[in-house]
C-alpha positions as CSV (number, residue, x, y, z in Angstrom):
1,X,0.0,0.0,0.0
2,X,1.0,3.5,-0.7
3,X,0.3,6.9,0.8
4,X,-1.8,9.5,-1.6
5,X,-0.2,10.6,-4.3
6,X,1.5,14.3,-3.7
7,X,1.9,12.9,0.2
8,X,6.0,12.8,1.5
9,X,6.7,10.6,4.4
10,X,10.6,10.8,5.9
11,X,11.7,7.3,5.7
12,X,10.7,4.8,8.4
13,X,7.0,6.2,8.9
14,X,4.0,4.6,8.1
15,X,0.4,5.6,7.7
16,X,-2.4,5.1,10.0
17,X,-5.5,3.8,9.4
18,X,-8.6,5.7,10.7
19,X,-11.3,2.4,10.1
20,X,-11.0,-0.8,8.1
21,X,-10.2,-1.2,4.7
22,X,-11.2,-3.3,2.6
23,X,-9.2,-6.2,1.7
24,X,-7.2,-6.2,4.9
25,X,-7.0,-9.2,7.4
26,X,-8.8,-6.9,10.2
27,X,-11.8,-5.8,8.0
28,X,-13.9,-8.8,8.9
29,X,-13.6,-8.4,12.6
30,X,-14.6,-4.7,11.9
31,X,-17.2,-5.1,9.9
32,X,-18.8,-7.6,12.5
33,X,-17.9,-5.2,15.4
34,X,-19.2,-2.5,14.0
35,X,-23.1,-4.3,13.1
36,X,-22.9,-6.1,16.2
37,X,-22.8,-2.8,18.2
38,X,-25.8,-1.5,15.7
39,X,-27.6,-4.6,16.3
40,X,-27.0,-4.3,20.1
41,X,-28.5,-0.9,20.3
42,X,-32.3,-2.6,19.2
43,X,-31.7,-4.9,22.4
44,X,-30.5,-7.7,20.4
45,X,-28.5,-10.3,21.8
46,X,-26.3,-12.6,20.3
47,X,-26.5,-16.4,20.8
48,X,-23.9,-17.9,23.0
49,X,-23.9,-21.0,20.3
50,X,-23.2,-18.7,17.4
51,X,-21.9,-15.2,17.7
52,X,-23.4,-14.5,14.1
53,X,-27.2,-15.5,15.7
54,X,-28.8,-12.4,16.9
55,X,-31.7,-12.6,18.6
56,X,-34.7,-10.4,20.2
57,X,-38.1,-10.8,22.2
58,X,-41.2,-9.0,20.9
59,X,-44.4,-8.6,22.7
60,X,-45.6,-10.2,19.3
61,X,-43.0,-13.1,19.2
62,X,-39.3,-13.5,18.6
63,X,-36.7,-11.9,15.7
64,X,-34.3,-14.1,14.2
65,X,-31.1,-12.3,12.8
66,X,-28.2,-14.0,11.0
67,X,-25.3,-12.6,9.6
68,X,-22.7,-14.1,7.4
69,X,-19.6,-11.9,6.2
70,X,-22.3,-9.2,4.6
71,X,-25.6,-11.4,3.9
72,X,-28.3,-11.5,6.5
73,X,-31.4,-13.5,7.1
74,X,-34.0,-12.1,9.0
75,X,-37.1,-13.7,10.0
76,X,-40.1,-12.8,12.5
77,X,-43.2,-13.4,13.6
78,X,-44.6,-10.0,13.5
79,X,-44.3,-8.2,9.8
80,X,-43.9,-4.5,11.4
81,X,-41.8,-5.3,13.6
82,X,-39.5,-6.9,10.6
83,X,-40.1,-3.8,8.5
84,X,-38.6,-1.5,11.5
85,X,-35.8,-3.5,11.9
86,X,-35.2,-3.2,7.8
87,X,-35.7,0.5,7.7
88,X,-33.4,0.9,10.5
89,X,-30.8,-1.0,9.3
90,X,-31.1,0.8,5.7
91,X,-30.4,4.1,7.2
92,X,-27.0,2.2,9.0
93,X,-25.8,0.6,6.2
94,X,-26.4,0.1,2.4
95,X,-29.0,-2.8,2.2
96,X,-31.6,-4.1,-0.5
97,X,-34.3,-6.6,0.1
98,X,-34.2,-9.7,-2.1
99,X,-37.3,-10.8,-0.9
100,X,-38.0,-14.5,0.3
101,X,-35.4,-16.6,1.1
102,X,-34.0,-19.0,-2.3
103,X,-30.5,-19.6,-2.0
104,X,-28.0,-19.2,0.8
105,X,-24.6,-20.4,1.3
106,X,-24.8,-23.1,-1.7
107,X,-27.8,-24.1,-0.1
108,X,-31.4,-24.3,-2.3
109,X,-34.3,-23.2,0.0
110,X,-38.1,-23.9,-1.1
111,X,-41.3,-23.8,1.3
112,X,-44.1,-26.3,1.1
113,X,-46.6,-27.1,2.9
114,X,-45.1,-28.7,5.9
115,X,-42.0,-26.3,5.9
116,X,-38.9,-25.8,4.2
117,X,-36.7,-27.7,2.4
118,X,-32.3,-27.1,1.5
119,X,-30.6,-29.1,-1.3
């Protein structure tokens, strides 16, 4: 990596990073520490089984949250409560909505009847 151009550093100095960038080893752990604290902040709480499972009581139900590297799944039993949580988290970080649930992880997903199916 190089400074900006027009930039003179005396020999031996480095530059230092105000956040994460991307690419680097520590941008992961960033990333995740920076939308676990914007989770936290809706009184979410992450599972002690899997730090990526965040979960939260409603008066209506239960939200399920999961987050892998920058995809999230998000379920509920209470569709305002869902829409809050989406609008809130699309005026933290760029989002878009690709609607029910297809494909995750290599993983097929389809609903019937008596629930859902992966292949």
């Amino acid at each position: 990596m190089k400074p900006p151009p027009d930039t003179t550093l005396p020999p031996q100095k480095v530059c230092l990073l105000r956040r994460a960038l991307y690419g680097l080893k520590q941008a992961p752990r960033a990333w995740f520490a920076t939308f676990s604290s914007t989770i936290t902040q809706l009184v979410f709480t992450s599972s002690s089984h899997d730090s990526a499972l965040f979960t939260r009581q409603t008066s209506n139900g239960i939200v399920l949250l999961l987050l892998y590297v920058d995809d999230v799944i998000i379920t509920d039993d209470d569709p305002q409560a869902l829409s809050d949580l989406q609008c809130y988290l699309s005026k933290h970080f760029e989002m878009k909505d690709l609607g029910n649930l297809n494909y995750f992880l290599g993983l097929e997903i389809s609903l019937s009847p008596s629930g859902y199916y992966l292949s």
